[in-house]
Backbone as JSON, one array per atom type, in Angstrom:
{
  "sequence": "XXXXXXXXXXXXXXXXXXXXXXXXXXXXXXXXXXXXXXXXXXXXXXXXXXXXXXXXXXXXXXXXXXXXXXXXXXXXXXXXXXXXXXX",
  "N": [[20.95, 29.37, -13.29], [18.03, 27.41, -12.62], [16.68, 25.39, -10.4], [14.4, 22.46, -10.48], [13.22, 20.36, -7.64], [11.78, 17.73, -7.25], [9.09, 15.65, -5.95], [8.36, 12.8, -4.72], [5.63, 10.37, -4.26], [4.79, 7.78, -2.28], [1.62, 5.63, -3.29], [-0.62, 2.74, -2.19], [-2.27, 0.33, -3.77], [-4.47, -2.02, -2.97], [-5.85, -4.96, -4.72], [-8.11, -7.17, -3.51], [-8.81, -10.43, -3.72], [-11.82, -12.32, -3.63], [-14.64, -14.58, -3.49], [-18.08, -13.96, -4.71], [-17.79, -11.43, -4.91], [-17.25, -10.2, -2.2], [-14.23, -9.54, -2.02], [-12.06, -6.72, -1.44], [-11.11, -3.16, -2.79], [-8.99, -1.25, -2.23], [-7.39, 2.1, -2.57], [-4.64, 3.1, -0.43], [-3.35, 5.82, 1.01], [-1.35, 7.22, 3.0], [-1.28, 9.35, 5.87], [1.06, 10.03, 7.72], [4.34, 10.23, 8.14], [6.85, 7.79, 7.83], [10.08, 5.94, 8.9], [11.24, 3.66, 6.69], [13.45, 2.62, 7.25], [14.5, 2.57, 10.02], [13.11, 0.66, 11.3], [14.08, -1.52, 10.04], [16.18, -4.5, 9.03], [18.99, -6.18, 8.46], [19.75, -9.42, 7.21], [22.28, -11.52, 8.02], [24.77, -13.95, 7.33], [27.0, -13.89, 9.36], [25.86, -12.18, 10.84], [23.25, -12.1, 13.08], [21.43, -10.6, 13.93], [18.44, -9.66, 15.36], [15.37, -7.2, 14.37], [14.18, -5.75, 16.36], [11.95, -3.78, 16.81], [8.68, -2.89, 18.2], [5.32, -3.67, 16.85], [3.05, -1.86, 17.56], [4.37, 0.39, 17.34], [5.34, 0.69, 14.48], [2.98, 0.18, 13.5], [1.22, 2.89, 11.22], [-1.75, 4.87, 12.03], [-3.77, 7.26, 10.96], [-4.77, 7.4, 7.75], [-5.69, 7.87, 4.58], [-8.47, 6.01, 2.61], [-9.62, 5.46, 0.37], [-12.58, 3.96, -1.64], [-12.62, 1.62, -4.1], [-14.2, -0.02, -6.58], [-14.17, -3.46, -7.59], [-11.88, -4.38, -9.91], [-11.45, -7.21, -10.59], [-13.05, -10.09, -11.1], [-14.46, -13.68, -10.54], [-14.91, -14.33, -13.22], [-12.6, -13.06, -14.39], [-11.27, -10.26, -15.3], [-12.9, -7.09, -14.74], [-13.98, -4.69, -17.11], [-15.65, -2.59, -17.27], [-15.96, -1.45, -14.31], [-13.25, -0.79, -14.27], [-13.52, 1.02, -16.13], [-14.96, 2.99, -14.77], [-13.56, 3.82, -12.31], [-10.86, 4.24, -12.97], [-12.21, 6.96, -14.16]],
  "CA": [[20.42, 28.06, -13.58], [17.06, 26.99, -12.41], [16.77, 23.76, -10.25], [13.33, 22.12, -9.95], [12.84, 20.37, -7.08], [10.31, 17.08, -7.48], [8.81, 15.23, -4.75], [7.4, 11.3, -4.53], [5.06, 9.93, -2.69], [4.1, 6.17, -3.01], [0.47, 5.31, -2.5], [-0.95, 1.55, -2.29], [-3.44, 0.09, -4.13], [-4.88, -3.04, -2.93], [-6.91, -5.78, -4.84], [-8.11, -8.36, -2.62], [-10.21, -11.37, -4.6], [-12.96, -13.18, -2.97], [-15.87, -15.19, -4.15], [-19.33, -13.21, -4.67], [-17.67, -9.68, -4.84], [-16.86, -9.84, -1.04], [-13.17, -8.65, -1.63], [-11.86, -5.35, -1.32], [-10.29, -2.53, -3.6], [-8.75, 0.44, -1.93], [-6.63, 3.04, -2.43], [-4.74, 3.76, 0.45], [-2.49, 6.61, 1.16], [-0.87, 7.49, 4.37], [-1.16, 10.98, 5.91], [2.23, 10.67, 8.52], [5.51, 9.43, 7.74], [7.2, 6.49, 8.92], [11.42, 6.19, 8.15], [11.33, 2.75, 7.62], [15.0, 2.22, 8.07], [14.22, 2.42, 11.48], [12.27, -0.95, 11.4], [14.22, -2.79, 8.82], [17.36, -5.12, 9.73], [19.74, -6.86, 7.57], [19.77, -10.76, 7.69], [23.14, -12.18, 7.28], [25.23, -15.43, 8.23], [27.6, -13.49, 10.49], [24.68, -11.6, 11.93], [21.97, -13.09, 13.09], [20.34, -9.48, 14.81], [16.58, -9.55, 14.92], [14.17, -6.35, 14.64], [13.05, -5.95, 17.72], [10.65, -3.34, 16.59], [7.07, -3.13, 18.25], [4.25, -3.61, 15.64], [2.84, -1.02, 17.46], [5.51, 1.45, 16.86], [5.65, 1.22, 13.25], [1.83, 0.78, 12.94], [0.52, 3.98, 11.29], [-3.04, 4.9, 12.29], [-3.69, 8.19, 10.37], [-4.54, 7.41, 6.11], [-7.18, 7.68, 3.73], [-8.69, 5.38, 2.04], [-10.9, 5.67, -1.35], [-12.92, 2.46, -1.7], [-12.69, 1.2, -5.62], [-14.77, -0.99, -7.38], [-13.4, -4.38, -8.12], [-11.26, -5.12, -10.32], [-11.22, -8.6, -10.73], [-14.15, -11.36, -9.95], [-14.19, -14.97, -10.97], [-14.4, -14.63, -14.72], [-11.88, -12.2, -14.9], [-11.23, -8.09, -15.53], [-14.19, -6.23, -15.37], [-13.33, -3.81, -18.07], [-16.55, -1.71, -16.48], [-14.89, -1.46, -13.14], [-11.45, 0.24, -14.63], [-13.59, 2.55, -16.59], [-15.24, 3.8, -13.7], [-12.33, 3.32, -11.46], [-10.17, 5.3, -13.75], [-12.83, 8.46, -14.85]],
  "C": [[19.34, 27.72, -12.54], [16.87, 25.41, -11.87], [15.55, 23.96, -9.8], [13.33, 20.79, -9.34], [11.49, 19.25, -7.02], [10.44, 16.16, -6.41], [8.22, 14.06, -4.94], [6.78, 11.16, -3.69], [4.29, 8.31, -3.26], [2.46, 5.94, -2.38], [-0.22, 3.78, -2.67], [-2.43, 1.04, -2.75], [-3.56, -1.35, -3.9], [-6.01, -3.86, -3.74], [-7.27, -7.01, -4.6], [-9.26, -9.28, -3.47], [-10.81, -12.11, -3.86], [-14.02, -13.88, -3.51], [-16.96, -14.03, -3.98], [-18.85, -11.83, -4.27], [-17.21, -8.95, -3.14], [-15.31, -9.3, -0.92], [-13.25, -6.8, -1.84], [-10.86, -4.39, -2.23], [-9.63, -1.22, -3.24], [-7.71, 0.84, -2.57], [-6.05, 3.43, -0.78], [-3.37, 4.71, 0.36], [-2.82, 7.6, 2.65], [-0.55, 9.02, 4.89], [-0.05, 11.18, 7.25], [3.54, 9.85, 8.17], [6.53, 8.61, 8.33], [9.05, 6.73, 8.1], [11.67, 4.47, 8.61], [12.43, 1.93, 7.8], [15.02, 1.88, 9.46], [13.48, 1.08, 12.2], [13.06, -1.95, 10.81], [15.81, -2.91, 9.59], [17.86, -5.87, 8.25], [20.07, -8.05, 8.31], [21.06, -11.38, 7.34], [24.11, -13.63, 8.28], [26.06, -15.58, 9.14], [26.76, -13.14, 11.61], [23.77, -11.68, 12.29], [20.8, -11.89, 14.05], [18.83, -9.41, 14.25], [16.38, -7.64, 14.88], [13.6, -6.66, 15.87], [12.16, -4.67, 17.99], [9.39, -4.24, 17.13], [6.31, -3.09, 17.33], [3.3, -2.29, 16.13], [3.11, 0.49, 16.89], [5.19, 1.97, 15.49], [4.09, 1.2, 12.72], [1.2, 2.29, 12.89], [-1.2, 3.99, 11.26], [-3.74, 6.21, 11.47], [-3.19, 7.86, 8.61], [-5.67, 7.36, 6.2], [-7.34, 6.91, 3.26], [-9.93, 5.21, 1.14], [-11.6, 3.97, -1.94], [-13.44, 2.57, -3.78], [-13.64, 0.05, -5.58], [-13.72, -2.58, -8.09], [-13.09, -4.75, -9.05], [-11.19, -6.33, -11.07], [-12.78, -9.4, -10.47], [-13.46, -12.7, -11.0], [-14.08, -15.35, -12.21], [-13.98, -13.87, -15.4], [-11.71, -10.54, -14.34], [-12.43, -8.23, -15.94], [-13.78, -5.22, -15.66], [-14.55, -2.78, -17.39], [-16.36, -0.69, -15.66], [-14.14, -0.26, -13.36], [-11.96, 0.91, -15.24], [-13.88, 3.5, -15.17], [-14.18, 4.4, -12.79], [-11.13, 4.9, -12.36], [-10.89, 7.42, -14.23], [-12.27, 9.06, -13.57]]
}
């Protein structure tokens, strides 16, 4: 029996809206890996433990980022855009 073996990887797409086309559309995806259990805390009414994670720490410095075409402007989807965006 044959086991395959598949792998995820999440990558983030931002679309930031602005007046006059000044927002931003990336793609970004991260080239080192963070575990972010290691950052994250559970908030509850017994336990009141903070994160006392540095922002340095968990900031990664090392990704790409593919600059897209927007998306969005003020009177809407630019259907244009998402062709391009998409070919």
């Amino acid at each position: 029996m044959e086991v395959n073996a598949q792998q995820f990887k999440a990558i983030a797409n931002v679309e930031s809206i602005l007046p006059n086309g000044m927002g931003r559309s990336p793609i970004v995806n991260t080239m080192e890996e963070k575990d972010y259990k290691a950052y994250t805390s559970v908030q509850a009414d017994k336990d009141k433990t903070r994160n006392k994670s540095e922002r340095d720490e968990i900031r990664i410095r090392n990704y790409q980022e593919s600059k897209l075409l927007n998306l969005y402007n003020i009177a809407g989807i630019r259907l244009r855009n998402i062709a391009v965006t998409t070919a």
